[in-house]
N, C-alpha and C positions, 0 to 999 in steps of 0.2 A: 530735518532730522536725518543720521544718519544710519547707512543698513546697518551697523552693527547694534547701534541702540534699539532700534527697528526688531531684531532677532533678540535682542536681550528680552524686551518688553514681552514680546509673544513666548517666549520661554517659559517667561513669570505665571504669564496665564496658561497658557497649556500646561503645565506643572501644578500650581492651585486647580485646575478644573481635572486633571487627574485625581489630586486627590480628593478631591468631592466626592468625586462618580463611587470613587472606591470607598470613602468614610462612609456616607448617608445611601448610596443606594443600594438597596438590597440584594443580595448575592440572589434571592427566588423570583424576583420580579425582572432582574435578567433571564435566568432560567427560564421563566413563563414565556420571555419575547424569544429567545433562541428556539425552545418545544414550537411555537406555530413558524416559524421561518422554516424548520425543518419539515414541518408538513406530519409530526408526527414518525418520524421516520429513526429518532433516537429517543433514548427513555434512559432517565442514570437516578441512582438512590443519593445522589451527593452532589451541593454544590456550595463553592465556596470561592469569594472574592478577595482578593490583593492586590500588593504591587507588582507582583506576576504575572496576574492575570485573572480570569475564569477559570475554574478547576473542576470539569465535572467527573467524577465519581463513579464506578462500576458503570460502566455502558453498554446499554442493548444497541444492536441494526436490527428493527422491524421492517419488511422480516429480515434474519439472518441472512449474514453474507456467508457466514461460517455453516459448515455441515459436519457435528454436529454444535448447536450453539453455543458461543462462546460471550461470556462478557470481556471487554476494552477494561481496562484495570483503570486509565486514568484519560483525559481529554483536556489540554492545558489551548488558553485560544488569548494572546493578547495581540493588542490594536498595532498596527504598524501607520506610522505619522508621515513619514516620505510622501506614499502615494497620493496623500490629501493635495499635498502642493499640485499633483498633477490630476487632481478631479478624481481619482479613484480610493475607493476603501480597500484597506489591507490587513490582513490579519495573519501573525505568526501564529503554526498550531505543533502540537507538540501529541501525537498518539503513544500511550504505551500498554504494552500488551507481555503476557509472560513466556512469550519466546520470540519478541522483537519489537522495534521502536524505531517509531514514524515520526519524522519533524520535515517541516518547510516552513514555505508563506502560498498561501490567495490573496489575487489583487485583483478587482471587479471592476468596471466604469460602469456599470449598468447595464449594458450589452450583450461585453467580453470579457471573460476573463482568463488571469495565466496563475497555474498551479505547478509551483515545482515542491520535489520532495526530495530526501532524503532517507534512507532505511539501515536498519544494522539489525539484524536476525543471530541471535545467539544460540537458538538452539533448534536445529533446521526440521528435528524428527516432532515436534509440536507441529510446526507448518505443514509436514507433509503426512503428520496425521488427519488433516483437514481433507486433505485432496483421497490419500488412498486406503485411512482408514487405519486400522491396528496396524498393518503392513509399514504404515510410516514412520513407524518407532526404531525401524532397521534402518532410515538415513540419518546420519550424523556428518555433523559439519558445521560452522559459520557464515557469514558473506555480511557483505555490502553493496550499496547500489546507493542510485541517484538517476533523475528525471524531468521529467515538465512538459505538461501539456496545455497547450492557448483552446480553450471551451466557451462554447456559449449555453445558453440555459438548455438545448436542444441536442446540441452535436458536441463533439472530438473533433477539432479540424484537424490538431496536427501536435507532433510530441512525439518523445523517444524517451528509453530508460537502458539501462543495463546494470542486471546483480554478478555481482561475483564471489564466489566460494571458495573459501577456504577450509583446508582439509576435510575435504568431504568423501564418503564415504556411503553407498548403496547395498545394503544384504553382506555387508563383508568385503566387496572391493572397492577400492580405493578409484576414485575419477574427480585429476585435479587437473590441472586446473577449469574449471567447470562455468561457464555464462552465461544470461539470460538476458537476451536484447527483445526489446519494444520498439514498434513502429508503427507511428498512423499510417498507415499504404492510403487510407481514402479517410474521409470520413466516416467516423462512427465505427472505423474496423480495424484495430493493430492485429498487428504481425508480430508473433513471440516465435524465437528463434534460441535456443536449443545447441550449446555446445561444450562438450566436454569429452576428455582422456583419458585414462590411468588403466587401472589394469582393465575394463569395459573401457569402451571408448561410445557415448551417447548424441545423439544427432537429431534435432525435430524442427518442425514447423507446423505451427500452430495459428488458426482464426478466431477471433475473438470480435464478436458483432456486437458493439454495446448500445442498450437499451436504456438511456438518459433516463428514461421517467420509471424503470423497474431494472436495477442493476444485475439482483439475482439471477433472472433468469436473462441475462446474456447469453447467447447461443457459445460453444465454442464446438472448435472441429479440426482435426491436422491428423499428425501419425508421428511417433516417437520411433526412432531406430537404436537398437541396444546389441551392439557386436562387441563379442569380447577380443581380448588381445592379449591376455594372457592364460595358458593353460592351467588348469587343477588351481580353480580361483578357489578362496574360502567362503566358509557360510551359505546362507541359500543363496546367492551369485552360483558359486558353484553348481548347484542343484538345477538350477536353473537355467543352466547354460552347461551344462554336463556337456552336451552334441557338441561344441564347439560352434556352432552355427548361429547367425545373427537372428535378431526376434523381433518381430516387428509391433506394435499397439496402436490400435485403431484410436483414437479420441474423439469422443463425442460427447452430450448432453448439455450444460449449463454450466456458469461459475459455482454454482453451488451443487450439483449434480453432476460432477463429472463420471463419465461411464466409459471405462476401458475395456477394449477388447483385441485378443491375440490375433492376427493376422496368419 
């Protein structure tokens, strides 16, 4: 027989056995296998099966990754078929949230696996009311970014990322073009690096110790540098930076606790 019949045939079946899985099995007795795979660690009011995919529904992180909690609006998870040829399971995921949206693929062997992602954040003062609180309703802006890190059930061997901002915007000054690179430096420890211009010109490095079996409480630790560069800025920027003199912010606590302090 030949490969092309060979790939016809297996088409036939892999397409019939798709649509099975998705006719007769239940969208909640999937849900039931994914809730113990995650160890409990997601919790959603909705879930629903197609040719799409798994569609879970308002999502919890137990506990939150977010401070203060938020729910994931939707969680989209289909099968990816490539990686079977080569022994490993794959899955395209699709996160969306109401001021930005997560898509990649994970591909496992049992081992190892590689997680790349993609991101596009529409509305930056939602994000950065996570991190600084009412305060973060003063950054506006957009960006994009992309990534990938090779993990094992234990560590971060290795992986980088970088976001970038568009018209963005701190307290009333303007700092563009503005980027956020990722770096495994070792295992289990990237390096976020911190750079932007405009009328503040902003500079950091930042440690991030991640903790595989409790990701909240990831240690983080660096220092932010915020020098302006342009006189009689607008808004609390202004106020803020009245002296003309640069200010420096200690970073310290958790990903989900972060705790700043002026130098």
């Amino acid at each position: 027989m030949s490969k092309r019949y060979l790939f016809t045939v297996f088409s036939i079946l892999l397409v019939t056995y798709l649509a099975g899985v998705i006719l007769y099995m239940p969208s909640d007795r999937l849900g039931a296998w994914l809730q113990g795979h995650t160890q409990g660690r997601l919790t959603w009011q909705t879930t629903s099966l197609g040719w799409e995919g798994l569609r879970l529904g308002m999502v919890r992180v137990i506990p939150p990754i977010f401070t203060p909690d938020r729910e994931i609006e939707q969680i989209l998870l289909r099968p990816l078929i490539l990686p079977l040829f080569l022994g490993k399971l794959g899955v395209r995921y699709q996160v969306g949230m109401d001021f930005a949206k997560l898509d990649g693929t994970v591909t496992w062997n049992g081992q190892k696996g590689r997680l790349e992602w993609q991101a596009r954040m529409d509305d930056s003062s939602k994000l950065a009311a996570l991190m600084l609180g009412p305060m973060g309703n003063e950054v506006k802006g957009k960006g994009d970014g992309s990534g990938w890190f090779n993990v094992t059930r234990t560590e971060i061997e290795e992986g980088e990322g970088e976001i970038q901002w568009r018209g963005l915007s701190a307290f009333g000054a303007k700092i563009e073009p503005f980027t956020l690179n990722t770096t495994v430096k070792e295992k289990n420890v990237l390096e976020i690096k911190l750079a932007g211009k405009g009328e503040i010109a902003v500079s950091g490095k930042l440690t991030l110790n991640v903790m595989m079996a409790n990701l909240d409480s990831s240690a983080i630790r660096g220092e932010v540098l915020i020098q302006p560069i342009k006189s009689n800025l607008p808004g609390l920027a202004g106020q803020f930076l009245a002296k003309g003199q640069p200010v420096r912010f200690i970073v310290s606590g958790s990903v989900t606790n972060l705790q700043w302090r002026v130098q």
